[in-house]
C-alpha positions as a Python dict, from the first residue, in 0.01 Angstrom:
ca = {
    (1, 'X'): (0, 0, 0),
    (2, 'X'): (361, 100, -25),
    (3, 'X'): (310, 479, 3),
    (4, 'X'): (127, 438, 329),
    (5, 'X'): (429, 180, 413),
    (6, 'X'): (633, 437, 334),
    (7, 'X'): (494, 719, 543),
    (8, 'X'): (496, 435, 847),
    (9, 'X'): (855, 470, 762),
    (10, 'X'): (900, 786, 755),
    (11, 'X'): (680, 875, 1082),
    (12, 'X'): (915, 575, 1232),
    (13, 'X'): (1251, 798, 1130),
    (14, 'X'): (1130, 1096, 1231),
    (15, 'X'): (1061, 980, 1577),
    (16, 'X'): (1404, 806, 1597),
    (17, 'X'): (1630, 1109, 1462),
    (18, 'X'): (1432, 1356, 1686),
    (19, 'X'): (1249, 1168, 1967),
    (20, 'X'): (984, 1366, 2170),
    (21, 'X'): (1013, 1428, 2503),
    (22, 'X'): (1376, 1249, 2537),
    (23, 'X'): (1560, 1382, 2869),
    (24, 'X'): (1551, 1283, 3255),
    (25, 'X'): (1228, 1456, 3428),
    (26, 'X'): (1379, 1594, 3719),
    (27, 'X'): (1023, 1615, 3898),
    (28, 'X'): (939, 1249, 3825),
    (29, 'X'): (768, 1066, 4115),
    (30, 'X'): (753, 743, 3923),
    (31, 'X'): (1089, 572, 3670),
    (32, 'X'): (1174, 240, 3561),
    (33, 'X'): (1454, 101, 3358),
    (34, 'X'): (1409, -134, 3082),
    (35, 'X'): (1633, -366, 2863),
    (36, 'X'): (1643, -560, 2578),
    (37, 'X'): (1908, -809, 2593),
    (38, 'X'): (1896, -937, 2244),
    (39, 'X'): (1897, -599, 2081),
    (40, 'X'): (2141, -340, 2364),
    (41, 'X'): (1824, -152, 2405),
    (42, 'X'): (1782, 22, 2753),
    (43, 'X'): (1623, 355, 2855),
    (44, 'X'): (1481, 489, 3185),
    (45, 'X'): (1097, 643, 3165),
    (46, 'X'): (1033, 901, 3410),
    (47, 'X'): (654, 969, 3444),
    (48, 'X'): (454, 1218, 3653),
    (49, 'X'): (169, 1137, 3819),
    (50, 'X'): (-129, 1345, 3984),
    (51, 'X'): (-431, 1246, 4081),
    (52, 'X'): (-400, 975, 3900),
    (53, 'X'): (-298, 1164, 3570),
    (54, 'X'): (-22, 1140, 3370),
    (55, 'X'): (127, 1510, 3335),
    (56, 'X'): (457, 1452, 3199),
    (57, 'X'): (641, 1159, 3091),
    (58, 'X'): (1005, 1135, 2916),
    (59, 'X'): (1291, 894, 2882),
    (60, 'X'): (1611, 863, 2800),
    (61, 'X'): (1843, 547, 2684),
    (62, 'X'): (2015, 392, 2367),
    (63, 'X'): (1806, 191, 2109),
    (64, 'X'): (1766, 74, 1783),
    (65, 'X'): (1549, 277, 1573),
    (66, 'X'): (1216, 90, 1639),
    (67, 'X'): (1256, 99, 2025),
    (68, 'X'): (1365, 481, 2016),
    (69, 'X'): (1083, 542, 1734),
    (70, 'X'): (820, 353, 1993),
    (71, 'X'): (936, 545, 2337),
    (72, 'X'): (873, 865, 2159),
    (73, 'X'): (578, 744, 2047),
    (74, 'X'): (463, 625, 2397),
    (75, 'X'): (589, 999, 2553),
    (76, 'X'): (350, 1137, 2267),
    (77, 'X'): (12, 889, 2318),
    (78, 'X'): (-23, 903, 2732),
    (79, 'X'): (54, 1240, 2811),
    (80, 'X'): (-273, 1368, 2996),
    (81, 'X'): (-404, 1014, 3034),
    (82, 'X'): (-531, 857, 3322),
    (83, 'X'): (-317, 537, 3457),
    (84, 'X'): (-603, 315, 3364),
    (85, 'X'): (-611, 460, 3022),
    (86, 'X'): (-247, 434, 2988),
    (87, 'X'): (-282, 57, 3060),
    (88, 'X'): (-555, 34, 2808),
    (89, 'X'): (-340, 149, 2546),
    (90, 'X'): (-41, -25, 2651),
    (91, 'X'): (-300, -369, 2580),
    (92, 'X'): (-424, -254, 2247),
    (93, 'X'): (-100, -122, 2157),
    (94, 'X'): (68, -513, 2231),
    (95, 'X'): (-222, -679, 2045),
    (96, 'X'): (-127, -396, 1716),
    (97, 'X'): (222, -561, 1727),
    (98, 'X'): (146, -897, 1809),
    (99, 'X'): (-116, -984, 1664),
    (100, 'X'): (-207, -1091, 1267),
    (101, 'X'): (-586, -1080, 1282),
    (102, 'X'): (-615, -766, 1499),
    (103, 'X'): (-803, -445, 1368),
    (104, 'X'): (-632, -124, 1454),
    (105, 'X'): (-813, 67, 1737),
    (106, 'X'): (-908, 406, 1676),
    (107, 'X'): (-758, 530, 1965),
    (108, 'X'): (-371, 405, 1846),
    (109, 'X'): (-320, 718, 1657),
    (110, 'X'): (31, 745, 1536),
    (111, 'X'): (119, 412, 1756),
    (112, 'X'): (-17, 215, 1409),
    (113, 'X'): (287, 335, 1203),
    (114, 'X'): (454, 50, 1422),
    (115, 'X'): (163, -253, 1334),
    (116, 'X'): (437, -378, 1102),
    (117, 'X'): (667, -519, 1346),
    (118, 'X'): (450, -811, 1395),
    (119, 'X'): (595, -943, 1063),
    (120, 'X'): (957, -930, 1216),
    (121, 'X'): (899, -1086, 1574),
    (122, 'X'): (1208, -1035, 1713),
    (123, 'X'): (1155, -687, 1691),
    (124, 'X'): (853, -719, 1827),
    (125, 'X'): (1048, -695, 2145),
    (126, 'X'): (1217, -368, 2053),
    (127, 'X'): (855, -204, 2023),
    (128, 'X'): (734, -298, 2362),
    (129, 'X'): (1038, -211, 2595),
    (130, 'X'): (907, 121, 2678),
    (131, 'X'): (569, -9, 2737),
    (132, 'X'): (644, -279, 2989),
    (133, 'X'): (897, -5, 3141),
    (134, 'X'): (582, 245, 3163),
    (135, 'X'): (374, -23, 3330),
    (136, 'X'): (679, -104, 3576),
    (137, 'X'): (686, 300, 3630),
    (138, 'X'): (286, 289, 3697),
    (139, 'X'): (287, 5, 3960),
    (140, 'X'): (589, 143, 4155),
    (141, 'X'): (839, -199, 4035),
    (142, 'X'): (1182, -78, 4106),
    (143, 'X'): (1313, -388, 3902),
    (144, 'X'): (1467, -344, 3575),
    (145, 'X'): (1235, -462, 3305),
    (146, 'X'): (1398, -711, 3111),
    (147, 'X'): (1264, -833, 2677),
    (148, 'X'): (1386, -1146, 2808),
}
């Protein structure tokens, strides 16, 4: 149990030193800002959409290592997604972090390394910033997303 605790780690690092896909997307047609109050956390996601497909999706933004580690993450899991699928993750992906009895989907992929979060649940709130900010993006909300 603690080497694959430790690989979560590591996988959790890795996307916080060198997050994918971090940078403004100049040919965004959909963005949202998020923050997290408790923590400082705030980034901007810029997604593209066509045809109802995500093509390309970044952010940029400050954060802890667990909201940088999960907005990477995110950048990584929807690309080439549908919105509807994208939401569908986004509700398995909030049930992996917030919930004890929940079995990990098979579609979470890498999004799993962060299932450990749920033990630390204000933190919790660091893992989901970019999500809510992503569905924000999707449904047009020009409102900053707030943890709080």
């Amino acid at each position: 149990m603690n080497d694959l605790r430790d690989l979560y780690q590591d996988v959790i690092l890795d996307h916080y030193r060198r997050p994918r896909h971090r940078g403004a997307l100049v040919d965004a047609n959909r963005r949202a800002q998020g923050f997290n109050p408790l923590c400082g956390d705030q980034l901007t996601l810029y997604v593209r959409v066509k045809d109802g497909v995500i093509e390309e999706v970044s952010f940029e933004g400050s954060g802890c290592a667990i909201s940088t580690a999960s907005a990477s993450l995110l950048t990584e899991s929807i690309k080439g997604k549908t919105e509807r699928e994208a939401e569908a993750l986004f509700d398995r992906f909030r049930e992996l972090v917030t919930q004890d009895d929940v079995t990990p989907h098979p579609g979470l992929g890498k999004l799993e390394v962060l299932a450990g979060v749920r033990e630390f649940p204000v933190r919790v709130k660091c893992a989901t910033l970019a999500w809510h900010t992503l569905r924000a993006a999707l449904a047009g909300r020009h409102e900053p997303v707030s943890t709080e």
